[in-house]
C-alpha positions as a printed NumPy array, in Angstrom:
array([[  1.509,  28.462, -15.367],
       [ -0.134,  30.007, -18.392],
       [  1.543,  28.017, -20.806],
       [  2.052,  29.612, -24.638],
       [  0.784,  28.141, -27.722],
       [  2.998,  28.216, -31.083],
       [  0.809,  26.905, -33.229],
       [ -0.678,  27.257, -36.627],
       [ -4.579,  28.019, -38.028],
       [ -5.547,  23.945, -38.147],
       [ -4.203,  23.395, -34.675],
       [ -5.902,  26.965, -32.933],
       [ -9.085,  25.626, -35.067],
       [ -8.975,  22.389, -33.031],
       [ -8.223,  23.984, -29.655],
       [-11.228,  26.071, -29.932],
       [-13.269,  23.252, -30.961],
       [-12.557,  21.355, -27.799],
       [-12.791,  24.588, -25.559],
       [-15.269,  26.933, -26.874],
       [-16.953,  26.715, -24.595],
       [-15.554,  23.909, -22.218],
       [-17.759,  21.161, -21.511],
       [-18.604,  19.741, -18.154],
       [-18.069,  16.027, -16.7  ],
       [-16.942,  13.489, -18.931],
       [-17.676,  15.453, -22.481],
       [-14.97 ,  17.944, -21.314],
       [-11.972,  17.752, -23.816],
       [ -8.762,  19.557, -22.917],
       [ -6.567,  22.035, -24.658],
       [ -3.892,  19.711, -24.981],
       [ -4.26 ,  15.896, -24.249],
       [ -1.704,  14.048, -22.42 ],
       [ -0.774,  11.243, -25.247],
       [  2.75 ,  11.523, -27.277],
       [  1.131,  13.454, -29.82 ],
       [ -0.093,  16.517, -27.928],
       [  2.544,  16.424, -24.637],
       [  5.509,  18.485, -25.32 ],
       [  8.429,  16.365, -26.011],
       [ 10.226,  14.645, -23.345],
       [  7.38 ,  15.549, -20.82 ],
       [  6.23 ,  12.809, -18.844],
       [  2.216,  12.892, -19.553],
       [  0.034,  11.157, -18.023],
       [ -3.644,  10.035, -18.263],
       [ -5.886,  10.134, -14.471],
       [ -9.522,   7.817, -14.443],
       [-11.343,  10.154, -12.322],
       [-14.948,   7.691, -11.183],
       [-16.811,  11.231, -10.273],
       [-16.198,  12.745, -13.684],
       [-16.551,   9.432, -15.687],
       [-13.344,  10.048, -17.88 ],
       [ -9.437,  10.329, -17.637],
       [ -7.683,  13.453, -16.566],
       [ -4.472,  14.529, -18.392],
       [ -1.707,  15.953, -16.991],
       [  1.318,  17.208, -18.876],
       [  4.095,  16.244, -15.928],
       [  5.281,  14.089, -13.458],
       [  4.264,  17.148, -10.462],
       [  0.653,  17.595, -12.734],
       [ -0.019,  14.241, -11.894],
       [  1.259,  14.512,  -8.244],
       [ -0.975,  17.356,  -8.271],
       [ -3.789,  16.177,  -9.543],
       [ -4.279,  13.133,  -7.266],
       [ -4.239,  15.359,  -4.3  ],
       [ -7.039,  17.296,  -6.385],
       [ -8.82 ,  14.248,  -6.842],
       [ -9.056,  13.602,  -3.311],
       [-10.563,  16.273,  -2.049],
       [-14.644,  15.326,  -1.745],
       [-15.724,  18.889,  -2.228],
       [-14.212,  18.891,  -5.852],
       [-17.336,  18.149,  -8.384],
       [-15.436,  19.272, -11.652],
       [-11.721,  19.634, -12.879],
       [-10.745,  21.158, -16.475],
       [ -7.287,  20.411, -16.719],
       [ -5.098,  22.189, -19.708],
       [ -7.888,  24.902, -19.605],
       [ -7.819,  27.759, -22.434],
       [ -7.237,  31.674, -21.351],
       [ -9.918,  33.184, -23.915],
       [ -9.128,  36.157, -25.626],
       [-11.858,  37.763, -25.43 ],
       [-14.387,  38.358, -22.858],
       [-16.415,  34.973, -21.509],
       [-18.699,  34.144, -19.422],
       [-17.371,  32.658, -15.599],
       [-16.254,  29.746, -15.782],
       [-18.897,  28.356, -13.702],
       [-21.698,  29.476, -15.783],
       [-23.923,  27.153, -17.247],
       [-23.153,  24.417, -14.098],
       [-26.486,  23.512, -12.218],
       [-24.646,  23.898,  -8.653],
       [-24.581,  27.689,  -9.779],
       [-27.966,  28.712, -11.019],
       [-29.174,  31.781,  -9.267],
       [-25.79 ,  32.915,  -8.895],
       [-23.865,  36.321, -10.307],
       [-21.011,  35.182, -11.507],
       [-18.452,  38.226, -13.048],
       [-17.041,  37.704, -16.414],
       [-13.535,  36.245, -17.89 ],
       [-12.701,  39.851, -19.324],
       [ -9.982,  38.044, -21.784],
       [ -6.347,  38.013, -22.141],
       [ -5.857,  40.428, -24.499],
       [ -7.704,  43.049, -22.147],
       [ -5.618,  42.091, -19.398],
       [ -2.214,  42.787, -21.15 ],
       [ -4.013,  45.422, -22.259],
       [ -4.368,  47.058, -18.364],
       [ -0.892,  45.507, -17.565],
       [  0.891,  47.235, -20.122],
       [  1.9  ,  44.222, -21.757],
       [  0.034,  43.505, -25.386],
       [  3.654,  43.119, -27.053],
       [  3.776,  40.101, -24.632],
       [  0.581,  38.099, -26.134],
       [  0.953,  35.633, -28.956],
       [ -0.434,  35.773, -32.452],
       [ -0.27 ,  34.426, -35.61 ],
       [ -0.273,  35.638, -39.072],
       [ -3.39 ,  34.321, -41.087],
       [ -3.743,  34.638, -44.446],
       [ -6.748,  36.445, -45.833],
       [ -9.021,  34.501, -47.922],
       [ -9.   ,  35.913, -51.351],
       [ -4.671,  35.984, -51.031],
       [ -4.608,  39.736, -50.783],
       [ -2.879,  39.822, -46.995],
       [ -2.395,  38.422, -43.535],
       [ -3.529,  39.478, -40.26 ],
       [ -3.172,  38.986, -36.488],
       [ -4.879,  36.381, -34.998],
       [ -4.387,  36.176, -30.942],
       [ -3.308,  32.829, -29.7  ],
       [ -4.66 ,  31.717, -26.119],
       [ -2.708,  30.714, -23.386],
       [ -3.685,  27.377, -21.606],
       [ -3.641,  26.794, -18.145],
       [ -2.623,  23.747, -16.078],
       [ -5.428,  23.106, -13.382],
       [ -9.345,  24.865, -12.406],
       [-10.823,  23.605,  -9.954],
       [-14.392,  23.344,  -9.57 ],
       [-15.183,  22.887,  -5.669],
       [-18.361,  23.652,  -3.293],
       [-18.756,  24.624,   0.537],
       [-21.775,  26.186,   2.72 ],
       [-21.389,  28.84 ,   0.561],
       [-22.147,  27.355,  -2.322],
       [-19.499,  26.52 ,  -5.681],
       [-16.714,  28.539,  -6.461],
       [-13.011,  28.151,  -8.596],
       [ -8.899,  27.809,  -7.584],
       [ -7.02 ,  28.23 , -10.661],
       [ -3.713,  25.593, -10.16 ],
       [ -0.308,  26.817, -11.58 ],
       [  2.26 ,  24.141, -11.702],
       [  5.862,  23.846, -11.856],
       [  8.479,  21.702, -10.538],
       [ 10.799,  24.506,  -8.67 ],
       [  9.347,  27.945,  -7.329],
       [ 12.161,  29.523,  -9.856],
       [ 10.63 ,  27.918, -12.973],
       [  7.966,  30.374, -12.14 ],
       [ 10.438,  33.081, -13.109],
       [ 12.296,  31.118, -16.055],
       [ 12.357,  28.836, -18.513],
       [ 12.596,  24.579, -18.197],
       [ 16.44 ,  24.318, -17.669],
       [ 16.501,  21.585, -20.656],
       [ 14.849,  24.781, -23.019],
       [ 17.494,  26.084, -25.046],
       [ 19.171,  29.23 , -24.21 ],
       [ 17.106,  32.084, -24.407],
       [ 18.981,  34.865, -26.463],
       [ 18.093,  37.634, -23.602],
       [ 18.029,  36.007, -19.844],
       [ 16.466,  39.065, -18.551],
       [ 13.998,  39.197, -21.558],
       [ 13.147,  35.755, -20.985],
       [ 12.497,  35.992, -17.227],
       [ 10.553,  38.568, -18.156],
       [  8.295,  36.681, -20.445],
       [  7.657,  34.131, -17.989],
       [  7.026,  36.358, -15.089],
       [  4.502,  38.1  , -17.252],
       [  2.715,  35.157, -18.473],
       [  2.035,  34.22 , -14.926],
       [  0.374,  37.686, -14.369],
       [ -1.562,  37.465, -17.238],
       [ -3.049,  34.387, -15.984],
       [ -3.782,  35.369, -12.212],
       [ -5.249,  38.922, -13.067],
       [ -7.476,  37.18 , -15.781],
       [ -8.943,  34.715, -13.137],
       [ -9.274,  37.174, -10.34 ],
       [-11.252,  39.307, -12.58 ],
       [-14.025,  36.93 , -12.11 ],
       [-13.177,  36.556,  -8.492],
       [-11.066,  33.05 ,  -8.712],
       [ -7.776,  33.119,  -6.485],
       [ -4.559,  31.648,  -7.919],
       [ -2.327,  29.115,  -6.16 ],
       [  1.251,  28.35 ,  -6.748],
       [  2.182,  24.768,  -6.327],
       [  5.521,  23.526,  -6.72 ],
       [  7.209,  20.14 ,  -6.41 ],
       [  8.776,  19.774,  -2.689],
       [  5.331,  21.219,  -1.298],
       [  3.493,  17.437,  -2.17 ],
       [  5.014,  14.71 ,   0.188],
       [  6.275,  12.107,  -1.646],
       [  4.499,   9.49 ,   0.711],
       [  1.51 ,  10.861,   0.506],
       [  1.381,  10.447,  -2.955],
       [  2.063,   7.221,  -3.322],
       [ -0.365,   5.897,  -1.058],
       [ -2.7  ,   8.247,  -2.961],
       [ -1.771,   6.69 ,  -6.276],
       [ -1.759,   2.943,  -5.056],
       [ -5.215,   3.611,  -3.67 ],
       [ -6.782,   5.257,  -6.898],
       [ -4.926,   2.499,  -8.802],
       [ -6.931,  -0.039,  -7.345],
       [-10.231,   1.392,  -5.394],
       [-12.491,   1.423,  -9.173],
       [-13.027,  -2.488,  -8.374],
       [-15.087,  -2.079,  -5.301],
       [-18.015,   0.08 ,  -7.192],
       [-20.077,  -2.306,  -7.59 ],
       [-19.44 ,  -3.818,  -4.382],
       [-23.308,  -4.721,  -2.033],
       [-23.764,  -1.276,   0.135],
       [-23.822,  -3.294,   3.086],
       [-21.085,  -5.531,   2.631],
       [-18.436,  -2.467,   1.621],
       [-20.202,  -0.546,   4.769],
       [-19.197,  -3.666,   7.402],
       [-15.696,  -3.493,   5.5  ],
       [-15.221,  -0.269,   6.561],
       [-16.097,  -0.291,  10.056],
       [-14.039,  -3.303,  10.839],
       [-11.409,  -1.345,   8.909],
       [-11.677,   2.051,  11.221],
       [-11.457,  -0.519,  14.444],
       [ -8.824,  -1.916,  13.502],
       [ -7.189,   1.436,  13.237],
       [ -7.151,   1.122,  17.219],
       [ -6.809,  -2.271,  17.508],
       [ -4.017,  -2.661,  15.479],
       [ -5.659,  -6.014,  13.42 ],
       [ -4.554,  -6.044,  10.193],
       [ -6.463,  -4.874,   7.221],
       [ -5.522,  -8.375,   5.393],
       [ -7.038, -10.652,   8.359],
       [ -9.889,  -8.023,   8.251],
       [-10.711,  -8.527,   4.953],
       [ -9.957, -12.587,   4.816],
       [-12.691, -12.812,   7.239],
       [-15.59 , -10.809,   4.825],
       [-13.962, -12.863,   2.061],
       [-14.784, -16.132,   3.774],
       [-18.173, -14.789,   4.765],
       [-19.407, -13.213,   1.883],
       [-17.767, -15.5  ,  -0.785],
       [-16.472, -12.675,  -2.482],
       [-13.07 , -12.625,  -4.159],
       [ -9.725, -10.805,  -2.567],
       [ -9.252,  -8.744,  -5.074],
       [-12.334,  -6.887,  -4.888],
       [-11.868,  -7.376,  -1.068],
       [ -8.797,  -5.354,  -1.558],
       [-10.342,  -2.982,  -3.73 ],
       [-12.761,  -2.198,  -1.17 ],
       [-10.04 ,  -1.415,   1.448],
       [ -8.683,   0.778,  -0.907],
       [-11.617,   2.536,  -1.823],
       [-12.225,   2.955,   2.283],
       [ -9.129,   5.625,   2.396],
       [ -9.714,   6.831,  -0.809],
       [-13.047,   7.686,   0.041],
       [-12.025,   8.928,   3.18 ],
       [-14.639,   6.263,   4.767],
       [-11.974,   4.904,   6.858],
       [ -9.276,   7.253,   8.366],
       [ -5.893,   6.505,   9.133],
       [ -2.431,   8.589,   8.722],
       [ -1.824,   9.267,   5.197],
       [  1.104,  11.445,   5.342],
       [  3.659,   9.611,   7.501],
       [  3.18 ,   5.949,   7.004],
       [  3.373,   3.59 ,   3.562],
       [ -0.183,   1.622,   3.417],
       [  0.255,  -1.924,   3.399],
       [ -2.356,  -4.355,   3.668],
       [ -0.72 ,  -6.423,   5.574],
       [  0.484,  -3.592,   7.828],
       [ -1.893,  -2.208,  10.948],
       [ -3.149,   1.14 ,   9.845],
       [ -1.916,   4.033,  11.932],
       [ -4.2  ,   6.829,  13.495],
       [ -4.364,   9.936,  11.359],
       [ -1.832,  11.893,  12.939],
       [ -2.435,  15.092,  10.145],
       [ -5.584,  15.593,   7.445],
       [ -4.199,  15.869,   3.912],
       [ -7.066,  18.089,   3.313],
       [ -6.693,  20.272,   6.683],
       [ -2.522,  20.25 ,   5.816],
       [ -3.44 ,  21.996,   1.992],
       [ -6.199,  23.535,   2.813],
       [ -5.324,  26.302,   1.739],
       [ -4.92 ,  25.813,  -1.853],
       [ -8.469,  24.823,  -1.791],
       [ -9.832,  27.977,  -0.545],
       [-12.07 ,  29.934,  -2.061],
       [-10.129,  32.993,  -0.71 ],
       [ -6.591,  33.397,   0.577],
       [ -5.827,  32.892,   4.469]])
C-alpha cells in the first residue's frame, strides 16, 4: 500500500533526488532503502541481489521479500522499482524513456494531488509547512506517497506495468499495523488507510496499470523457501562454460523421470569436468531458478540429495494473475 511520508524539507529533498525521475537497472535508487536507517523501526528489511538488474532489491518486510522473490522469478520481468514514489504532480508513464517502449503511447501519471482531487479527498494528502526564504511565512508543500512494488514485465504485446500492494493480512488493507499505537478515531483511521489505497490504484490506472493486492497466506511457504535457497546460491554458476551448465541441465530434467539424484548427477560432471561442487551445486540451482530444468516447486522441499519430483503446478501459471497486464 501507498505508504505516507512524515518527513521534513532535507529528507523530501533526498527522496526526490533518488526518484525524480526514477532510474532504470542498476542506477535505480529507491524511496526508502531497506538498511536500519531508512526501514521503519522494528520492520524486518531486507536487501534482494537481483543478476538481471545488476543491484540489490529492498524490501521493507518479511511478506516484501516473500513477494519479491516470486517477482524475481518470473522471466518476463525486465525491471522492478521497489519503494516507488506517487508524484504529485503530473509525470510521464512510468515506462517512458525504457527502450522496450519506444514507439509506444503511453498515458500520463496525472499525480496524487489530482487524484484526491477527483476523489474528494485533498484533506487526506500530506504536506508540510516550509518556511519561506526571506523568514516572512510558511507554506504547503505536498508530500508523496511511496509505493511497495512496480513491475516492469513484457508479453507478445509488448511491455506493460502491475503496481504490487503489500501487507501481511487482507485487513491491514483497511487499518493500521496492530503494533501502531492507538489511533485516536478507529473509524477515522480506517478511513485513512482505505483512502490511501485508492489514491494509489486510481493514480496507476490512470495510465492504464492494474493494481494487485497481495497478502501473506496467498505465497506458500514452501515455495518460498525453495525460491530463496535457490537465489541464495544460483549467482555461482554465471560464469559457468555454456556447454557444461547446458549437459547439467539435461541430465538434471532426466533425472526428473528417472528418479537419479541431482547429487550423483552432478558428482559425475564434477569428476568429468574437474570443476568444483560448489559451483556444481550452484549450477543445479541456477537450473530451477532459471526455470531450465522443471520440477514441482510448490509441494516438495528441494534437496540435492533428494530425486526431483515432476512439476505437478507452474508457480507462474498458479499467480498468473497478478502478473497480468489486465484483470481475469
Amino acid at each position: 500500500m501507498a505508504k505516507p511520508m512524515h518527513l521534513n524539507l532535507a529528507r523530501l529533498k533526498e527522496v526526490l533526488r533518488r526518484q525524480d525521475p526514477p532510474k532504470w537497472g542498476r542506477d535505480y535508487d529507491p524511496a526508502i532503502r531497506a538498511t536500519r536507517e531508512e526501514a521503519p523501526a522494528r520492520s524486518r528489511f531486507l536487501q534482494i541481489w537481483s543478476e538481471p538488474l545488476r543491484r540489490y532489491v529492498h524490501a521493507l518486510s518479511s511478506i516484501e521479500g516473500k513477494a519479491l522473490l516470486l517477482a524475481c522469478f518470473h522471466k518476463a520481468l525486465f525491471e522492478l522499482q521497489e519503494q516507488r514514489v506517487l508524484f504529485t504532480e503530473s509525470r510521464p508513464h512510468p515506462l517512458f524513456g525504457h527502450p522496450l517502449a519506444v514507439g509506444l503511447k503511453l498515458p500520463p501519471l496525472r499525480g496524487t494531488i489530482d487524484v484526491c482531487e477527483r476523489l474528494d479527498m485533498i484533506e487526506r494528502h500530506l504536506w508540510i509547512q516550509v518556511e519561506l526564504p526571506d523568514g516572512t511565512g510558511r507554506v504547503p508543500v505536498p508530500v508523496p506517497f511511496i509505493g511497495d512494488f512496480l513491475l516492469f514485465l513484457v508479453d507478445q504485446e509488448g511491455p506493460y506495468c502491475v503496481n504490487w500492494t503489500i501487507k501481511s493480512t487482507s485487513e491491514e488493507f483497511g487499518r493500521r499495523l496492530l503494533e501502531s499505537r492507538p489511533a485516536r478515531s478507529p473509524q477515522a483511521e480506517i478511513s485513512a488507510v482505505r483512502g490511501r489505497h485508492a489514491i494509489e490504484e486510481r493514480y496507476y490506472a490512470d495510465a492504464g496499470i492494474r493494481t494487485v493486492r497481495i497478502v501473506d497466506r496467498d505465497l506458500p511457504d514452501l515455495l518460498i523457501q525453495n525460491l530463496r535457497t535457490l537465489l541464495l546460491v544460483q549467482h555461482r554458476a554465471a560464469q559457468v562454460d555454456a556447454g557444461i551448465y547446458a549437459e547439467i541441465c539435461e541430465r538434471l530434467q532426466a533425472s526428473v523421470q528417472t528418479g537419479q539424484r541431482p547429487l550423483d548427477v552432478l558428482l559425475s560432471v564434477v569428476h568429468r569436468y574437474n570443476i568444483q561442487l560448489d559451483v556444481a551445486k550452484a549450477c543445479f540451482a541456477r537450473a530451477l531458478w532459471q526455470r531450465d530444468v522443471r520440477s514441482e516447486l510448490m509441494g516438495e522441499a528441494i534437496f540435492i540429495d533428494r530425486p526431483l519430483k515432476p512439476q505437478r503446478r507452474d508457480p507462474l501459471q498458479v499467480f498468473s494473475a497478478w502478473f497480468a497486464r489486465q484483470s481475469s
